[in-house]
Every structure is written in C-alpha cells, then in structure tokens.
C-alpha positions as CSV (number, residue, x, y, z in Angstrom):
1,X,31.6,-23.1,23.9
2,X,28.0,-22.7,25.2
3,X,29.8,-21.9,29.1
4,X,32.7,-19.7,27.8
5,X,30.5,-17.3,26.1
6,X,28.3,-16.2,29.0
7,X,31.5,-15.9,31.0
8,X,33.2,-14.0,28.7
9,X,30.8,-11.3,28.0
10,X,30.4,-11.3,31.7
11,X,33.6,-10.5,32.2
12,X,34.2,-8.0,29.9
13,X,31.5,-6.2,31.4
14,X,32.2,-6.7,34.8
15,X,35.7,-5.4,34.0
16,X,34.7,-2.4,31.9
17,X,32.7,-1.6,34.7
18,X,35.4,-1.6,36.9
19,X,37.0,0.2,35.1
20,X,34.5,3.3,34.4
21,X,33.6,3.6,37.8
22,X,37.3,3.9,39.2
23,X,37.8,6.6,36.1
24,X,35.1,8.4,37.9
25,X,35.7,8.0,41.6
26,X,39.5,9.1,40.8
27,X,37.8,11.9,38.9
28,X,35.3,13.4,42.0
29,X,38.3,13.1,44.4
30,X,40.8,15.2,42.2
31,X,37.6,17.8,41.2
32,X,36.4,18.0,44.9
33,X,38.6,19.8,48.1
34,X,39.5,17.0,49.9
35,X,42.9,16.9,51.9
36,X,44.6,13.8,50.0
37,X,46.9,13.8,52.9
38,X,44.9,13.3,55.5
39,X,43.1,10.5,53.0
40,X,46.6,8.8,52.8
41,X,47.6,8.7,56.8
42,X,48.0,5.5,58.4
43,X,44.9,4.6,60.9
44,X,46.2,5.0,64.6
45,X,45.5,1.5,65.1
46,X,47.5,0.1,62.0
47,X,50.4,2.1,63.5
48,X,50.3,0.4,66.5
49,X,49.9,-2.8,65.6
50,X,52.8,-2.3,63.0
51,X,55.0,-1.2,65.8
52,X,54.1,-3.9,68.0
53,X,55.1,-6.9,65.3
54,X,58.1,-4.8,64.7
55,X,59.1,-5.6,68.2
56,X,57.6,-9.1,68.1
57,X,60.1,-9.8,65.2
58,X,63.2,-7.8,66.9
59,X,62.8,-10.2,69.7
60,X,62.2,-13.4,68.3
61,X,65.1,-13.0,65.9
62,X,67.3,-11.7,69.0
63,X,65.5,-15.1,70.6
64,X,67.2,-16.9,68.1
C-alpha cells in the first residue's frame, strides 16, 4: 500500500496534466491563424523515404 499510493496520485496528476495542457495547446492552434494544412503536410523527406520502401517491397515481393 505504502508504493501504490505515491504512484497513484502521481499518476493522476501526471495524467490530468496531460490532459490540461493538450486542452490548451488544441485551443491556441484553433484561436490563432495558422494554415492547419500546411501543419498536416507530409515532410519532403518522409515522402521519399515512403516511396522508396514502397519500391523496396514491390521488388522483393516480385523477388519472391
């Protein structure tokens, strides 16, 4: 009982926290002018590298 407690309480906090501060976060994107979509695109590099195992697996399963 004496460890459960700490970690409780500990948690609860740590996920009401959580919690409060994506409530807020969410709330300054929506309240300030910010292009969502260009928050949302892909990085160039991510792209790229998706393509490329795209093709990595095209070829190995026409390998096999």
């Amino acid at each position: 009982m004496n460890d459960m407690v700490p970690k409780t309480v500990m948690a609860f906090l740590v996920n009401k926290t959580k919690n409060m501060a994506q409530r807020e976060l969410v709330a300054a994107l929506y309240n300030e002018n910010i292009d969502l979509k260009q928050l949302l695109d892909e990085d160039e590099a991510t792209v790229k590298k998706r393509e490329e195992c795209a093709l990595m697996v095209k070829s190995l399963t026409k390998s096999l």
